[in-house]
N, C-alpha and C positions, 0 to 999 in steps of 0.2 A: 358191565351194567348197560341194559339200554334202555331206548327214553318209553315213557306210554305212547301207542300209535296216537294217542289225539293232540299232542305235541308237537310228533314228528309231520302228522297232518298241519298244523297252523304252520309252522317252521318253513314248510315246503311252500306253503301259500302266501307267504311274506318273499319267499326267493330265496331263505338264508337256511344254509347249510349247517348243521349240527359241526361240521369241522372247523367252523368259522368263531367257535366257542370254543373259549378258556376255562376248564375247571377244576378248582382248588378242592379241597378239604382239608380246612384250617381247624387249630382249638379257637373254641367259644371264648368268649369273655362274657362276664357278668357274676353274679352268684349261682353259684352251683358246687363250689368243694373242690374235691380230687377228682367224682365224676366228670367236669365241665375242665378240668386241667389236664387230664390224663388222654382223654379221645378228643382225636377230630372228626365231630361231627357238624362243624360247621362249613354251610357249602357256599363257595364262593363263583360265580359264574360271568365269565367278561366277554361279550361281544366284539369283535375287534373291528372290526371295520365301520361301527358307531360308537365303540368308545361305553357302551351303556355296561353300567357294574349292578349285580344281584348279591345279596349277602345273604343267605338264612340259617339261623338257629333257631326255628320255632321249637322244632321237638327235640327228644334226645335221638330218633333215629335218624341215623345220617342216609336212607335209604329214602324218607320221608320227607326231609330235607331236601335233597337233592329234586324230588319230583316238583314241589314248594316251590322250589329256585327258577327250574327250567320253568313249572305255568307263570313265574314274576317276572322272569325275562321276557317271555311272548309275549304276554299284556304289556308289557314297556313299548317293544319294537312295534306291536298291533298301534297301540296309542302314538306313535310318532310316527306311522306311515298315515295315520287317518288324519293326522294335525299337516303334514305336506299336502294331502289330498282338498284337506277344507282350505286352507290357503290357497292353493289353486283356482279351486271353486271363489273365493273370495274377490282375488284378483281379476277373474274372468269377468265375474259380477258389475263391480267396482268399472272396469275399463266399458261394457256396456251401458250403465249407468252414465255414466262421463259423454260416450259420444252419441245418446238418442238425440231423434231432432227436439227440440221444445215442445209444449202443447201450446193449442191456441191461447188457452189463457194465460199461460207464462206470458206468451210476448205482450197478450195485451197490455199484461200487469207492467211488465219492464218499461213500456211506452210508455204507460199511466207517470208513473215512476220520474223516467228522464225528465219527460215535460214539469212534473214537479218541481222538480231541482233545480232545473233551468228558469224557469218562474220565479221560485227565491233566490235565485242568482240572480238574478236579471233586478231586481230589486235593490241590491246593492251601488252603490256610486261608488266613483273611484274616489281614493284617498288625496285629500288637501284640494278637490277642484271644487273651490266654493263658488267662485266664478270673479 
C-alpha cells in the first residue's frame, strides 16, 4: 500500500521519513459484533523517534483508516514542530524585551519613585532614641 502524494509531501517537509513509522493493524474494540472482532481494521501508527502514537477506527475500511491515521500523525508532528518554533520565537522575544535600554520615562518614573521612598524613610526615627 502506499501513502497519498500529499502526505508523503508534508512527511518530507517535516524531514520525517515514512520508514521512521511503525504500522499496526490491530482488532477494534468497542460495539460492533463478530464484524469489529473478526478483522483488523484498526490502524495503529508510531513514530519512533517522537514517541507520538495515532489509533483509528473511524470506518470499517482499514484502507480508509490507514489514510485517517497517517493525515493524524502529520497534523501531530506539523503541531509540535510549530509549538518548538513559537517557543523559539517566544524566547527570542522574551530575551529582547529583558535587555532594551529603558525609555525616558521609565527612568523618570524610577527616580520619581526612589525619591519617594527615601522621603518616607527618611521620616522614620530610629527605635528607642527618645533622647
Amino acid at each position: 500500500m502506499t501513502l497519498p502524494p500529499q502526505i508523503v509531501e508534508r512527511l518530507a517537509a517535516l524531514g520525517v521519513s515514512p520508514g521512521e513509522v511503525e504500522e499496526k493493524f490491530v482488532r477494534g474494540t468497542g460495539p460492533g459484533g463478530q464484524k469489529i472482532n473478526k478483522t483488523s481494521s484498526t490502524v495503529w501508527l508510531r513514530h519512533g523517534p517522537s514517541g507520538i502514537e495515532v489509533r483509528c477506527q473511524r470506518e470499517r475500511s482499514q484502507a480508509v483508516n490507514r489514510e485517517v491515521a497517517w493525515a493524524q500523525l502529520v497534523a501531530k508532528l506539523e503541531a509540535r514542530v510549530r509549538g518548538v518554533k513559537a517557543a523559539a520565537v517566544d524566547a527570542r522575544e522574551e530575551e529582547r524585551r529583558r535587555t532594551r535600554q529603558k525609555s525616558r520615562r521609565q527612568k523618570v518614573r524610577m527616580i520619581q519613585t526612589k525619591k519617594h521612598r527615601a522621603k518616607h524613610k527618611a521620616g522614620r526615627g530610629r527605635v528607642g532614641d527618645d533622647g
